[in-house]
N, CA, C and O atoms as a MOPAC input file, in Angstrom:
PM7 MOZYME 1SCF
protein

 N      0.84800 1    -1.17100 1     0.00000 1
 C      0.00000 1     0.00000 1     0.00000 1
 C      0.90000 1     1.24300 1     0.00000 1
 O      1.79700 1     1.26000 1     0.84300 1
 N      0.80100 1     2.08900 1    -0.67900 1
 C      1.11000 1     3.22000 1    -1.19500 1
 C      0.65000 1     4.40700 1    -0.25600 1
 O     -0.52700 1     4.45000 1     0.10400 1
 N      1.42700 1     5.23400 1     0.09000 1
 C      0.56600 1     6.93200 1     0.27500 1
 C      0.26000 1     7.62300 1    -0.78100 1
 O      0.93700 1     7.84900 1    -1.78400 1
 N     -1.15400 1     8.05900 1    -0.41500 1
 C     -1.65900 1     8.83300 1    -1.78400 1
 C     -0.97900 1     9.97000 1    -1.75300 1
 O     -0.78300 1    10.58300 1    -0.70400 1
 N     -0.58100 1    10.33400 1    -2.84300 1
 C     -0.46100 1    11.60300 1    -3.55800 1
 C     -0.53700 1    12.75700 1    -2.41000 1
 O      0.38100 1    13.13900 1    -1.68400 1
 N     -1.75000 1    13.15900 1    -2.44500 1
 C     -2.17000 1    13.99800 1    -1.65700 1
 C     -1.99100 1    14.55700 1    -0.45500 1
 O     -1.82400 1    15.72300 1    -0.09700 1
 N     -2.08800 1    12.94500 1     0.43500 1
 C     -0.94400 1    13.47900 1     1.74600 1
 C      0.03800 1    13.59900 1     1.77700 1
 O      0.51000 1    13.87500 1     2.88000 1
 N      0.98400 1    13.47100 1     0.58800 1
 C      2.19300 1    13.20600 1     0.74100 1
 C      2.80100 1    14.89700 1     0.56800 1
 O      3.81700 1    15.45200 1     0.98400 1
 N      1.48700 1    15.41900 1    -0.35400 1
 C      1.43500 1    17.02500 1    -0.09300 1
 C      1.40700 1    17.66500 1     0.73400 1
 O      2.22400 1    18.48300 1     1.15700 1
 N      0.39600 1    17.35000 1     1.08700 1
 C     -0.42900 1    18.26700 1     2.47800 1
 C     -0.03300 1    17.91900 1     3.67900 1
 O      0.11400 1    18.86900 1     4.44700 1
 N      0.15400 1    17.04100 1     4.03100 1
 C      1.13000 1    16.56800 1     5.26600 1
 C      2.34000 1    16.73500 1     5.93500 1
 O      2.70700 1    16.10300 1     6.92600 1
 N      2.98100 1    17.66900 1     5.31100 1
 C      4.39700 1    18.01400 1     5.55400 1
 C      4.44500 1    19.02300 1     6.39800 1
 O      3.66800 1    19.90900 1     6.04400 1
 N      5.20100 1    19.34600 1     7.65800 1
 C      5.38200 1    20.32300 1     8.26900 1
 C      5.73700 1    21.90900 1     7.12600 1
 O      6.75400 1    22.32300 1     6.57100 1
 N      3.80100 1    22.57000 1     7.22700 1
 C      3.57600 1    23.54600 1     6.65500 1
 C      5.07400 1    24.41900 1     6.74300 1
 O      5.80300 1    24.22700 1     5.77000 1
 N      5.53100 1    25.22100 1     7.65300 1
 C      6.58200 1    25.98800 1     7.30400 1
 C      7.68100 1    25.61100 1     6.62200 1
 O      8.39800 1    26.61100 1     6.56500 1
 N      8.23400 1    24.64900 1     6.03800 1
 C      9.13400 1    23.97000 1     5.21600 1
 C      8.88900 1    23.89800 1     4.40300 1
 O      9.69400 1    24.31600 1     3.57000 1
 N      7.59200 1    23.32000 1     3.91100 1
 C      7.00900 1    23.28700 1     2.54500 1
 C      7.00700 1    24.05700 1     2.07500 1
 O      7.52800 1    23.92800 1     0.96800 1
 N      6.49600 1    25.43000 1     2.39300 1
 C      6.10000 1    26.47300 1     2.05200 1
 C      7.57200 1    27.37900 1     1.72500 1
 O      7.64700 1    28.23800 1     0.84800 1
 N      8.82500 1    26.93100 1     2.73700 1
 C     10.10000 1    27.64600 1     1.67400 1
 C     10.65700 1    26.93700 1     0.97000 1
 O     11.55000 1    27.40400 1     0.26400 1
 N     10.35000 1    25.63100 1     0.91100 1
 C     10.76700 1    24.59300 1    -0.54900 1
 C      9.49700 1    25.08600 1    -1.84200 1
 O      9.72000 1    24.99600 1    -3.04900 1
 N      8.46000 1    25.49200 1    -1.36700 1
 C      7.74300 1    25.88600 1    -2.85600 1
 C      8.10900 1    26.74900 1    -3.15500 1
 O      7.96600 1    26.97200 1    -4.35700 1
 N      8.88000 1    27.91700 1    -2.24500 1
 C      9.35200 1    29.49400 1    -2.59100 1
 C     10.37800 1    29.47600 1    -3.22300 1
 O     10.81300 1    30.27900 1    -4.04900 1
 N     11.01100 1    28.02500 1    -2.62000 1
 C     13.04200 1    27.99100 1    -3.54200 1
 C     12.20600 1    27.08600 1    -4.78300 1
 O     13.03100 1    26.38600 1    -5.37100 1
 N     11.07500 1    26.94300 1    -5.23200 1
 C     10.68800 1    25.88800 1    -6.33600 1
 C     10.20700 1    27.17200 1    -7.26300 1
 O     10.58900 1    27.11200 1    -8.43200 1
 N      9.65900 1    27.97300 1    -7.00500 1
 C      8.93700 1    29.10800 1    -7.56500 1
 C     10.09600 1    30.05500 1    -8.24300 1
 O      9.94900 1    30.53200 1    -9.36800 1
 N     11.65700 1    30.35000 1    -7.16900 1
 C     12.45700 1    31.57700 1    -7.40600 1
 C     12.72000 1    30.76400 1    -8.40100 1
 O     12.58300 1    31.26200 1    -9.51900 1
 N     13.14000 1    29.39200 1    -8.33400 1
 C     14.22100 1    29.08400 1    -9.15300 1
 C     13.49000 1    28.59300 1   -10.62400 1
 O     14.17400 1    28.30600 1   -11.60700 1
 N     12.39500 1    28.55600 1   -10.62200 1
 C     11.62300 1    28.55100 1   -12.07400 1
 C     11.67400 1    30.06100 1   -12.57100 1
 O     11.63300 1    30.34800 1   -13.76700 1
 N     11.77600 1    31.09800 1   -11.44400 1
 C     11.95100 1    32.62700 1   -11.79700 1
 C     13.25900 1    32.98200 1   -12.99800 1
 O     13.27100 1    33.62600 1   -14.04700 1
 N     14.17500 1    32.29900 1   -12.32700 1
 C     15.16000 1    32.43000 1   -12.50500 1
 C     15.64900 1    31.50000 1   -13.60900 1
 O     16.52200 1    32.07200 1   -14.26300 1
 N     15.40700 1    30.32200 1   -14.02900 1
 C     15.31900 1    29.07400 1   -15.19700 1
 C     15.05400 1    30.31900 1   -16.32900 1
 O     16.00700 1    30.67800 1   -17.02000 1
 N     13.60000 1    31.01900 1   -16.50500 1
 C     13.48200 1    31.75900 1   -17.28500 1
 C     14.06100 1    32.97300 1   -17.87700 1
 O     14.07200 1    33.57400 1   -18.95200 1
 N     14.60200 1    33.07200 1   -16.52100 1
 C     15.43500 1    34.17500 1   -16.73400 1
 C     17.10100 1    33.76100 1   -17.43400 1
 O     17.95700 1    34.49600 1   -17.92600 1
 N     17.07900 1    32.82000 1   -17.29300 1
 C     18.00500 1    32.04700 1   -17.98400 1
 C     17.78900 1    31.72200 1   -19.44900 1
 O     18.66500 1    31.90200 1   -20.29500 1
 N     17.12700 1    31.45400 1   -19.59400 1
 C     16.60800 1    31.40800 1   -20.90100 1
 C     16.55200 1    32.46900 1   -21.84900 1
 O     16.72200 1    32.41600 1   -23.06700 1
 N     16.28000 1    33.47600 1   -21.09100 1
 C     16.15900 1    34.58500 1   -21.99000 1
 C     17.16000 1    35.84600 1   -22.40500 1
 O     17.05700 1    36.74400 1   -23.24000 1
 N     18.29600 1    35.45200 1   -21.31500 1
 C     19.15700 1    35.77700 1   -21.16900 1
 C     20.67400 1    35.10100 1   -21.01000 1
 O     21.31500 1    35.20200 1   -19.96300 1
 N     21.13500 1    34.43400 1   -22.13000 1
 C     22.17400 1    33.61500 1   -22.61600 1
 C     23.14300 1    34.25000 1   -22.07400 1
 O     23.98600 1    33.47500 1   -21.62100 1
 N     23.33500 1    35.13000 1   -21.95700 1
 C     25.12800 1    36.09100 1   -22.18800 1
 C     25.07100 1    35.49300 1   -20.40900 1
 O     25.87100 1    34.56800 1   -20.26800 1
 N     24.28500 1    35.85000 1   -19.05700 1
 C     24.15800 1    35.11300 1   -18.10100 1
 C     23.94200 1    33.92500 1   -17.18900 1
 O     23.71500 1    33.76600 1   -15.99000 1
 N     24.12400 1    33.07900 1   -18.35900 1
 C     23.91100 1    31.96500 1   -17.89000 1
 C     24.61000 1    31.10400 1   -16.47700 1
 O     24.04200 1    30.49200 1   -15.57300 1
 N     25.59900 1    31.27700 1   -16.65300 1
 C     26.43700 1    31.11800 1   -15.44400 1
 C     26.11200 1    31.62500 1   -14.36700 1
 O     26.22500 1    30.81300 1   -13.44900 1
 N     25.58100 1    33.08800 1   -13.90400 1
 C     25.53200 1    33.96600 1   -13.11000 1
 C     24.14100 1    32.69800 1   -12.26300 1
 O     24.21400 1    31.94600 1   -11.29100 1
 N     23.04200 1    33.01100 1   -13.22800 1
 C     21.74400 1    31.55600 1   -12.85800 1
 C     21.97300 1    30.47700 1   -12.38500 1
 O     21.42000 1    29.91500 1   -11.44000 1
 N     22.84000 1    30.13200 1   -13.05600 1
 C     23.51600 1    28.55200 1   -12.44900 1
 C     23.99500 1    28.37300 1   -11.59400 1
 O     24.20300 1    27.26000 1   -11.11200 1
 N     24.45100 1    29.86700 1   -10.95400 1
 C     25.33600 1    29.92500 1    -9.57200 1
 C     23.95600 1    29.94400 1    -8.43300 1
 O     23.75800 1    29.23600 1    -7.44500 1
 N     23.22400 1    30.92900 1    -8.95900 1
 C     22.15600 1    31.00200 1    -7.98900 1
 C     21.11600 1    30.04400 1    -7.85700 1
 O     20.40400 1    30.08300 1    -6.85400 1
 N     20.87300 1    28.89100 1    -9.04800 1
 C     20.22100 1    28.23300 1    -9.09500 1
 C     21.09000 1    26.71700 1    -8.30200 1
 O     20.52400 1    25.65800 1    -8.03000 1
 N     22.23600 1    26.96600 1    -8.12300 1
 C     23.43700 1    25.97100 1    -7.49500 1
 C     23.02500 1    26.16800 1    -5.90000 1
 O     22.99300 1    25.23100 1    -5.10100 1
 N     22.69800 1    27.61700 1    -5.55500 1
 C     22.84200 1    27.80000 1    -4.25100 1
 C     21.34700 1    27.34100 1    -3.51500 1
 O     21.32800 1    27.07500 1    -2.31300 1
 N     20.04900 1    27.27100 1    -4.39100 1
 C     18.95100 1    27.07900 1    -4.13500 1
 C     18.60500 1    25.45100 1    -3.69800 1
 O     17.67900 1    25.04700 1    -2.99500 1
 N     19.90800 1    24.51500 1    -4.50900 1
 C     20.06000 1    23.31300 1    -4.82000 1
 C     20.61500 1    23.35600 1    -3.12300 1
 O     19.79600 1    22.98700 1    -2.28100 1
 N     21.49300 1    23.64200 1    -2.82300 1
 C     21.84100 1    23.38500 1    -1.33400 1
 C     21.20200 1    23.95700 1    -0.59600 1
 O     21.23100 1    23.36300 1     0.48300 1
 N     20.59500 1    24.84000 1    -0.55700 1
 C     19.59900 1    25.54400 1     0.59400 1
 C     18.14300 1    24.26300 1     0.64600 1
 O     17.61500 1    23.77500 1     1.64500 1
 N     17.92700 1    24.09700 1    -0.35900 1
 C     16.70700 1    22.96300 1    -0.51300 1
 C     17.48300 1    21.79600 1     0.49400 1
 O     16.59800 1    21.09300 1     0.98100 1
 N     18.55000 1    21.45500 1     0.86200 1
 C     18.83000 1    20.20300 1     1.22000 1
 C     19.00400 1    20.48400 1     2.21800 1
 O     18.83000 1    19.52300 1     2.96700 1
 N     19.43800 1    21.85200 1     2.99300 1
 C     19.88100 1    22.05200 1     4.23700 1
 C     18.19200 1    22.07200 1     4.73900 1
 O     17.94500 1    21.69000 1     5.88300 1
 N     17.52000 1    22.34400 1     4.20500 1
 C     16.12900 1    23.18800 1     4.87100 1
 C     15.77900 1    21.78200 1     5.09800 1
 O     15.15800 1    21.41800 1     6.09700 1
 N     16.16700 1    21.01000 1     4.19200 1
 C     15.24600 1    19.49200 1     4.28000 1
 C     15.83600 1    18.51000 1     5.34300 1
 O     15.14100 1    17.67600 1     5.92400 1
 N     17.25500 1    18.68700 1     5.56100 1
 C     17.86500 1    18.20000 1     6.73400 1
 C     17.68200 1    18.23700 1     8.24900 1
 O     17.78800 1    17.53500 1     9.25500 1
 N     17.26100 1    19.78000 1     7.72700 1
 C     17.04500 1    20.46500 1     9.66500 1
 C     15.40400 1    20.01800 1     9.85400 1
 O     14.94300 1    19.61800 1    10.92200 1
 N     14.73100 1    20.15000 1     8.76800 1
 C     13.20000 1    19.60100 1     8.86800 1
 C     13.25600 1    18.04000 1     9.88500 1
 O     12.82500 1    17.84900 1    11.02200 1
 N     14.03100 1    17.01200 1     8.84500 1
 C     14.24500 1    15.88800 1     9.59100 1
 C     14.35800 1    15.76700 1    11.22900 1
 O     13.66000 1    15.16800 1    12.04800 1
 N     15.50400 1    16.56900 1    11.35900 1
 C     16.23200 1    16.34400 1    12.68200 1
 C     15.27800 1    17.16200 1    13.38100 1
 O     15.19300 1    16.60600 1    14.47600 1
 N     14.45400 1    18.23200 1    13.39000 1
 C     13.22100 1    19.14500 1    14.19500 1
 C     12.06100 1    18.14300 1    14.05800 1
 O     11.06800 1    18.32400 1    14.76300 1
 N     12.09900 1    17.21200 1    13.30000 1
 C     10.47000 1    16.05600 1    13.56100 1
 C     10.90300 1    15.14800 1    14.53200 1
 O     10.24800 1    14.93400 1    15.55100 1
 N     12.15500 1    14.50300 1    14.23500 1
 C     12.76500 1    13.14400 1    15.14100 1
 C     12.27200 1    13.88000 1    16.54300 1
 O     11.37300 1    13.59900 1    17.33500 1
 N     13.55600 1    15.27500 1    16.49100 1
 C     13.18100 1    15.47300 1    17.78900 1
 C     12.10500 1    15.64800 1    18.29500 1
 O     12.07900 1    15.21800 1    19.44800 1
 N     10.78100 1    16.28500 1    17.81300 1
 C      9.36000 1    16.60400 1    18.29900 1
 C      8.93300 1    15.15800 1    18.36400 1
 O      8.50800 1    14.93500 1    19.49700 1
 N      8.87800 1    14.07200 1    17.58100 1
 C      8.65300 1    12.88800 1    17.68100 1
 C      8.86600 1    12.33600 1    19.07300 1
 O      8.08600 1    11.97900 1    19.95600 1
 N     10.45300 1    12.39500 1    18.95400 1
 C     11.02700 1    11.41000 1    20.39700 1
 C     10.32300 1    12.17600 1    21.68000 1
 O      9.73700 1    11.50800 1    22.53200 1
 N     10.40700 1    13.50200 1    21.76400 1
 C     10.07100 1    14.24500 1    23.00500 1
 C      8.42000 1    14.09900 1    23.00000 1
 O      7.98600 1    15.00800 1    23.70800 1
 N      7.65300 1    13.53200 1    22.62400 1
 C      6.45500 1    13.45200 1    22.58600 1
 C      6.38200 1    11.58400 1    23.48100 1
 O      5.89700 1    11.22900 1    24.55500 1
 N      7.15000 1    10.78500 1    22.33500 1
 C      6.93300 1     9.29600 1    22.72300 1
 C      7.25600 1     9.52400 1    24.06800 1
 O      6.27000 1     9.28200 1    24.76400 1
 N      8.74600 1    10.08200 1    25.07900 1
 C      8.97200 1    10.46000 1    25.90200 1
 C      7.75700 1    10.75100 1    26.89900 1
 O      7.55700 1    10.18000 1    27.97100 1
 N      7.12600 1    11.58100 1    26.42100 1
 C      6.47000 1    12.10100 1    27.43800 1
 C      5.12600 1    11.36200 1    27.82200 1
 O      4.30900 1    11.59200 1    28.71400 1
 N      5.18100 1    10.39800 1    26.84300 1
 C      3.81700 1     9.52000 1    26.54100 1
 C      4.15800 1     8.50400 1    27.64900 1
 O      3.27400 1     8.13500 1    28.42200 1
 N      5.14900 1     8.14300 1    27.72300 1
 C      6.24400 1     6.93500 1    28.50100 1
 C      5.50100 1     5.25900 1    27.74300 1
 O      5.05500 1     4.35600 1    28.45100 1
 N      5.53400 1     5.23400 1    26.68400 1
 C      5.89100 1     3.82600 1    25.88100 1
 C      4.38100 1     4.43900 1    24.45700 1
 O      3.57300 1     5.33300 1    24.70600 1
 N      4.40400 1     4.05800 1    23.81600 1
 C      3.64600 1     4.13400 1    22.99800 1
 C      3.22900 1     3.00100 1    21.90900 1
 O      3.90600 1     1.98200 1    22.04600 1
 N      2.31100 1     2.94200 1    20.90200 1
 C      1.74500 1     1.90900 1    20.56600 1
 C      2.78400 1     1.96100 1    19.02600 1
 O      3.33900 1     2.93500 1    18.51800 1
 N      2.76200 1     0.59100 1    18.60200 1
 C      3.73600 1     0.52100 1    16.96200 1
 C      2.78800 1     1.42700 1    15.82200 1
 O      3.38000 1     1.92200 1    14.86300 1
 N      2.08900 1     1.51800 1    15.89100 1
 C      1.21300 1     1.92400 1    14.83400 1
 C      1.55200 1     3.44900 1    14.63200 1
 O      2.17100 1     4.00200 1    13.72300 1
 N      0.86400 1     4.03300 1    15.93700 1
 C      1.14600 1     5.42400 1    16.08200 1
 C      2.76500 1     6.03700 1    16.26700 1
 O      2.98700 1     7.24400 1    16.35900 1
 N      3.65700 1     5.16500 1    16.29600 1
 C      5.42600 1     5.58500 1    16.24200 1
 C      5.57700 1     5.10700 1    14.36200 1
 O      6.70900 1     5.07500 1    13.88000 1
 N      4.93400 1     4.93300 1    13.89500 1
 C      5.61800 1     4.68600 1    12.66700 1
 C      4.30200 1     5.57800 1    12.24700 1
 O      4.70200 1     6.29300 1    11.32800 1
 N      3.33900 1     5.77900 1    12.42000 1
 C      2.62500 1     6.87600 1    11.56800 1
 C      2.92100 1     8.08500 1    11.91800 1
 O      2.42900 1     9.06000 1    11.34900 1
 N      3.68500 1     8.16200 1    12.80700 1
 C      4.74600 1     9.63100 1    13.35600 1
 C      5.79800 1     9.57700 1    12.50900 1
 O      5.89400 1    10.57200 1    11.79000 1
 N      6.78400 1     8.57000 1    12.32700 1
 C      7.66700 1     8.62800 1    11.71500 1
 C      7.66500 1     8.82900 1    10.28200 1
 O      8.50800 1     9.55900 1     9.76100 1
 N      6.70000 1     8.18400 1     9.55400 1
 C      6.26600 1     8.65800 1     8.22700 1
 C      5.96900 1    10.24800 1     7.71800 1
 O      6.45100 1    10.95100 1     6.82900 1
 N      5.30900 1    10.37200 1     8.36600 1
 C      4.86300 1    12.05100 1     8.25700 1
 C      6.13600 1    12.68500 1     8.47800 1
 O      6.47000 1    13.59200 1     7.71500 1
 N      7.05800 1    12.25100 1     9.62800 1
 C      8.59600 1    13.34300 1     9.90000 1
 C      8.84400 1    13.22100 1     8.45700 1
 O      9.14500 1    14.28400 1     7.91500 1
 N      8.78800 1    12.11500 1     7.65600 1
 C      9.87700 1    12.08300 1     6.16600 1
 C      9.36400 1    12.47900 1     5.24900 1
 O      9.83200 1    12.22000 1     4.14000 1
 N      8.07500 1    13.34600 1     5.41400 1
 C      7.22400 1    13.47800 1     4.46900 1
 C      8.21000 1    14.79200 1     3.70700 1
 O      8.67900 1    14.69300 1     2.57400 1
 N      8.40000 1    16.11500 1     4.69900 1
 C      9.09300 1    16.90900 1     4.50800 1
 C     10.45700 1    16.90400 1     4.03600 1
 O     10.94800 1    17.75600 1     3.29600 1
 N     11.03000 1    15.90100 1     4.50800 1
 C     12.66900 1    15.92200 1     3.57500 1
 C     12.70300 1    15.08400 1     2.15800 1
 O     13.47500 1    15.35300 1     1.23800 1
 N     11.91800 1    14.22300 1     2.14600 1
 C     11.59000 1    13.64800 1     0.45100 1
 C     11.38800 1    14.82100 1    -0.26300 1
 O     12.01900 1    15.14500 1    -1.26900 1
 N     10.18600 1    15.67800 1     0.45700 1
 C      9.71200 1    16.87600 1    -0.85700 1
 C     10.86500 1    17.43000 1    -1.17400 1
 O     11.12400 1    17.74000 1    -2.33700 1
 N     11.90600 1    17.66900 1     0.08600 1
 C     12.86500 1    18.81700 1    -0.25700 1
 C     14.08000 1    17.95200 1    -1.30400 1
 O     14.70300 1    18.58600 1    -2.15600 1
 N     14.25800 1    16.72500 1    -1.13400 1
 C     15.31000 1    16.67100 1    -2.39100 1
 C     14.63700 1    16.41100 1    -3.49000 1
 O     15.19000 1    16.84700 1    -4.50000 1
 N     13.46000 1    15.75700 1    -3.69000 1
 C     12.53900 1    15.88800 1    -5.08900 1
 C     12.82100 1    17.64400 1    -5.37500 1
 O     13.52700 1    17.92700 1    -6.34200 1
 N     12.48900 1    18.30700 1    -4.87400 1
 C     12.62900 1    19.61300 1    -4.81500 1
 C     13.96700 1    20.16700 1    -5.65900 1
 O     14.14800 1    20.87500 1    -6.64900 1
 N     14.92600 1    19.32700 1    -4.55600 1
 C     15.88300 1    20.23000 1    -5.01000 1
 C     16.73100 1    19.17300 1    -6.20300 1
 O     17.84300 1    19.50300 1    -6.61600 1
 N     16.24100 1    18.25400 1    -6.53900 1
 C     16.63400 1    17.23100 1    -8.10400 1
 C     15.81800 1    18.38500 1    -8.93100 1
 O     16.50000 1    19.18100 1    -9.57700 1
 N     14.77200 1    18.48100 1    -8.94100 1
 C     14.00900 1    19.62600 1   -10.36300 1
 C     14.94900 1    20.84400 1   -10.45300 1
 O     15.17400 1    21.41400 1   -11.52100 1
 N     15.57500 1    21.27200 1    -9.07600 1
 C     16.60600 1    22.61000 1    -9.22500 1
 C     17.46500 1    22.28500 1    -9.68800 1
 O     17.79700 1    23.07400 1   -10.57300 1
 N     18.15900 1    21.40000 1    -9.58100 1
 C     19.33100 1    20.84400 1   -10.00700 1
 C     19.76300 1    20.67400 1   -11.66000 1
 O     20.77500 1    20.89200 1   -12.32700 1
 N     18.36300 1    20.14400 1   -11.91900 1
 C     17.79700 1    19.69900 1   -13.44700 1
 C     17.85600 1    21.31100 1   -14.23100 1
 O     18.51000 1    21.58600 1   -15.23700 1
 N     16.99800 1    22.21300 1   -13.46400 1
 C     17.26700 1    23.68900 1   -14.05800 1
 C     18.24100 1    24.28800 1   -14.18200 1
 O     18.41500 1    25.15300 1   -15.04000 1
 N     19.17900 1    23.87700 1   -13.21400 1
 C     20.95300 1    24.62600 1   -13.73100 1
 C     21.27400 1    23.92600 1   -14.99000 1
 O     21.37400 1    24.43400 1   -16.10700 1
 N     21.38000 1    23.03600 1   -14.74700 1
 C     21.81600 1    21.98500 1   -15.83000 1
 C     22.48700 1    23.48000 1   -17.16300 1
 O     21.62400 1    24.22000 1   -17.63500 1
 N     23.96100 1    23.69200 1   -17.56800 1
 C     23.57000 1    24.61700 1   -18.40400 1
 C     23.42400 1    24.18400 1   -19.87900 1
 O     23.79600 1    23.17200 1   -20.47200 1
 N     22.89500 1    25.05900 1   -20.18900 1
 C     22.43500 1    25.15100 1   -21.38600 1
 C     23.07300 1    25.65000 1   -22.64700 1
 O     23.27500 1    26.86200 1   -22.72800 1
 N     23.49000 1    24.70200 1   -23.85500 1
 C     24.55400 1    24.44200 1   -24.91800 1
 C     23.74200 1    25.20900 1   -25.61800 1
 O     22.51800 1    25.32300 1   -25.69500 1
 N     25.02500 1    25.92000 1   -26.31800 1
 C     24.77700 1    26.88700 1   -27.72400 1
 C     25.17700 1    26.57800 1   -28.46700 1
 O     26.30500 1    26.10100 1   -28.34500 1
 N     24.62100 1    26.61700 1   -29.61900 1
 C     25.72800 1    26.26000 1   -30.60500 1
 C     25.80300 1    27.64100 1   -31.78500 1
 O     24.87200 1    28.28700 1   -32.26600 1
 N     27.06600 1    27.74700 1   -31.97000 1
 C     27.40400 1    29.40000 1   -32.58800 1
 C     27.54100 1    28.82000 1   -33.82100 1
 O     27.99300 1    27.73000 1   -34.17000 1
 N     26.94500 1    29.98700 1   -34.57600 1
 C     26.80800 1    29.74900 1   -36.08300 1
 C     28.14100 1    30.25000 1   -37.26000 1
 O     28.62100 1    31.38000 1   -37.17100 1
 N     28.37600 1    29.76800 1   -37.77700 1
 C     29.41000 1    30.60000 1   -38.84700 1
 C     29.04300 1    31.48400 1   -39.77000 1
 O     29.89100 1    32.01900 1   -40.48500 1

């Protein structure tokens, strides 16, 4: 059995998501702006390089801020049931999957882009 789609959206610790869609949004800003502007390409690629690691750091610290809200919860519960520790744990990973899916599409947008000069 699969997670649908949907939660796999909506389920993510909202404030993370929401600056992985903002580094998903600049850096489509910026793809275009690449595009339309050849003589800069590099300059994009740098910034679209830096969006690529900010996506992974944001998605890292997400991880390690669920474990911990996780553990300090089971903690305080003093033993808890299997069901509900792994439907905790699922949801913590919901947020760092998005962020390297995230930051593979950024990655994909630097990618630079070949010219070929005419004679």
């Amino acid at each position: 059995m699969r997670m649908p789609i949907t939660d796999f959206l909506t389920n993510g610790d909202l404030k993370f998501v929401i600056i992985l869609y903002a580094f998903l949004i600049i850096a489509t800003i910026h793809f275009v702006k690449k595009l339309s502007n050849k003589e800069k390409q590099e300059l994009y690629n740098i910034k679209l390089n830096k969006l690529v690691n900010w996506s992974l750091y944001i998605s890292v610290f997400s991880l390690l801020l669920g474990l911990m809200h996780s553990f300090y919860f089971i903690s305080k519960a003093k033993g808890i049931a299997n069901h509900l520790l792994f439907g905790g744990l699922s949801n913590v990973m919901i947020t760092p999957v998005l962020g390297i899916v995230i930051a593979m599409i950024i990655k994909l947008l630097a990618t630079p882009i070949k010219t070929t000069k005419q004679q």
